[in-house]
N, C-alpha and C positions, 0 to 999 in steps of 0.2 A: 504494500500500500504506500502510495507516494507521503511524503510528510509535506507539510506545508511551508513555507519560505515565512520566517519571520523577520519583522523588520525595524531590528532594536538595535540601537546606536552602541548597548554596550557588550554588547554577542563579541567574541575576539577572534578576529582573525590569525590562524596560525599555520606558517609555513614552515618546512626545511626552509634552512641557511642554504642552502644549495640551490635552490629556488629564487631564493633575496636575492644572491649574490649572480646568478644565469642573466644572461640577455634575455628581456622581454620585448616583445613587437606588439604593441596595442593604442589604442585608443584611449583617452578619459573615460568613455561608456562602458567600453571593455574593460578593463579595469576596474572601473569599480563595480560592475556587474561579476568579476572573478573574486576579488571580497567578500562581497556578498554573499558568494554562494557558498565560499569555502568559509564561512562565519555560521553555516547551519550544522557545521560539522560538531557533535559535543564530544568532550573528552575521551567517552567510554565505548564513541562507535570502533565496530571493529570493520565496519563493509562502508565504501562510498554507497549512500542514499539519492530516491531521485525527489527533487523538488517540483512542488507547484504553486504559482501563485499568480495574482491576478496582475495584469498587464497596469492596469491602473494603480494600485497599491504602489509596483516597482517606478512607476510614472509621479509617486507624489513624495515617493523617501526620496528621490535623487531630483525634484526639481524638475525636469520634463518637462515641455511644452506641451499639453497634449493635441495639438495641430499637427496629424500625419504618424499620430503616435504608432500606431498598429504597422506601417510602413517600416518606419524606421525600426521597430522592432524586430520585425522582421529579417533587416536587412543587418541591422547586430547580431543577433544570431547567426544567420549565413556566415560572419566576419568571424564570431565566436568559434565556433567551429574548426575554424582557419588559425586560429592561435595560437600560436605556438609561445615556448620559453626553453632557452637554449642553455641546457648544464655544460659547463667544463672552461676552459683554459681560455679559451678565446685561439689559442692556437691548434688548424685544424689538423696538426700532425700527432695532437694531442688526444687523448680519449674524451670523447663528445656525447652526447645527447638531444635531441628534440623530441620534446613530449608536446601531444595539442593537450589544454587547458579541459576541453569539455568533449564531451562524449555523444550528445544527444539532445538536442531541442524541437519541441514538438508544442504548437500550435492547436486548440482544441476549438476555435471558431467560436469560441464563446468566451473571450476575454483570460482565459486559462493557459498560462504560458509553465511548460515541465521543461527542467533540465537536469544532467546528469556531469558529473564531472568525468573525463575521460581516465579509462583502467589506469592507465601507465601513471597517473596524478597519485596513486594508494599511497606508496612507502613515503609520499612528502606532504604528504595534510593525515595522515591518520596515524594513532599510537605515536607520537611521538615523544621520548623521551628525553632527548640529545641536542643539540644543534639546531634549534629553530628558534623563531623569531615571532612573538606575537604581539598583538596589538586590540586595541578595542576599534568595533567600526567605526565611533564619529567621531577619532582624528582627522580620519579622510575623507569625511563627507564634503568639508566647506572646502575644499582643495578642488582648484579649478584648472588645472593641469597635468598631464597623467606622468609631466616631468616629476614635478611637487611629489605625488604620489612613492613613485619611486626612489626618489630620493628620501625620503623619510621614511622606509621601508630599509633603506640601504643602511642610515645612520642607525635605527633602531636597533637594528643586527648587530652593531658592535657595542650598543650602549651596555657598560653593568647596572644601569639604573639609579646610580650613587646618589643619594639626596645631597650630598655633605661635597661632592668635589665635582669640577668640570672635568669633559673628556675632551682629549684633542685625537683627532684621526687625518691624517694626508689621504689622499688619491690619486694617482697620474692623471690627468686629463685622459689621456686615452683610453683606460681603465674604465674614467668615469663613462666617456662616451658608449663603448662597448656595452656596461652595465645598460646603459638608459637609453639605447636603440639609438642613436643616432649620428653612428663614425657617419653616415654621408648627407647628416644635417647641418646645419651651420658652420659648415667648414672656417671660417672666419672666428679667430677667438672671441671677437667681439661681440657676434651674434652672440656665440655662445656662450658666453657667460651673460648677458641682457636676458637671452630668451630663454635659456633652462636652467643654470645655475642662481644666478640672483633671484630669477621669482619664484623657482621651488623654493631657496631662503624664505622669502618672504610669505611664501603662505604656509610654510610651517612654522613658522613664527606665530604668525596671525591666526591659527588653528589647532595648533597640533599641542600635547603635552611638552614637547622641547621646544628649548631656546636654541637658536644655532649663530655664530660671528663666523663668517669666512673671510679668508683670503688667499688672494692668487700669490702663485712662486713662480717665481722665476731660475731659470736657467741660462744665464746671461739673458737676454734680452725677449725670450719665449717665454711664454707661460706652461710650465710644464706638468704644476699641479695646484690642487688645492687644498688648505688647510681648514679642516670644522673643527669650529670647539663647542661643546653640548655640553647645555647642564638644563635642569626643570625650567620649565615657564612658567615663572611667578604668577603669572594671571590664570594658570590649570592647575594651581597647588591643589587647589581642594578635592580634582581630581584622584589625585595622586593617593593609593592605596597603601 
């Protein structure tokens, strides 16, 4: 029997670190539709479950227009489907993986939308004891880019949670790029650090349980990486468990 998709900000999303750390290729919708769904997952399941909920429900947790809603729906799924997340090195002489994120979606014609996460997803959303990364859903709700997203998905991964001390983490630029799909976007540092680095900063700031200060390094005169330091956002203490 299908369970029903619940749609509560504080359900935690939990992934393998192997997952955090893979190339993703997705969208905003995508994304946070892949959240979502691995947030109905509870502790004690031992089997990926199939969900179902109403197209309008998923249309009013995430904001949605509903003009063309049932289209666009549609056409996210198709793309869902399509999604893949890339384990390993980055180099492909190295041992690799692609897994697609979902298994199955199914449209019932009456506003009833079923999805299934795909097999190969089991050993990295289920029983996890080890090496993963979790989070509560409404860090990532107010996040309006699927940069943001990931990026604070990335920093989360290495956070110990410390109330009492900041964290500092470097990244290669390239690194980062690979991480967050876009070696062949903004090839220009400039783009990118404007258009994926600073405003994931800035909407994890303005949303999320951490605080983050970045800055660019250099390597003579290149930007080669970048430095985060993370500590709690005073304005989500109360949050804070």
């Amino acid at each position: 029997m299908n369970k029903l998709v619940s749609f509560k900000g504080d359900h935690y999303t939990v992934i393998a670190n192997d997952i955090i750390k893979g190339k993703q290729v997705s969208t905003l919708q995508q994304a946070r539709f892949i959240r979502l769904m691995i947030a109905q997952i509870a502790k004690q399941d031992t089997e990926l479950k199939t969900f179902t909920c109403r197209i309008q429900d998923f249309a009013n947790f995430f904001n949605i227009a509903s003009s063309n809603l049932y289209s666009e729906v549609d056409s996210l799924c198709t793309e869902l489907l399509k999604c893949q997340v890339h384990v390993g090195t980055g180099n492909p002489k190295k041992p690799w993986k692609k897994i697609n994120w979902f298994g199955c979606a199914e449209y019932d014609g009456n506003g009833n939308l079923t999805l299934r996460l795909g097999e190969q997803m089991r050993p990295y959303v289920l029983e996890l004891n080890k090496w993963y990364t979790q989070y509560q859903l409404k860090e990532i709700i107010g996040i309006k880019s699927v940069y943001g997203i990931r990026l604070y998905e990335i920093l989360t991964c290495e956070r110990t949670k410390s109330r009492y001390r900041k964290e500092v983490f470097t990244y290669e630029i390239q690194k980062l790029r690979e991480m967050l799909a876009c070696e062949d976007k903004f090839k220009q540092i400039g783009q990118f650090k404007e258009k994926v680095i600073d405003r994931a900063v800035r909407e994890i700031n303005d949303h999320t349980d951490i605080l983050v200060c970045h800055e660019y390094i250099k390597t003579g005169r290149k930007v080669t990486a970048v430095l985060f330091e993370l500590s709690i956002n005073p304005s989500r203490q109360k949050y804070i468990l």
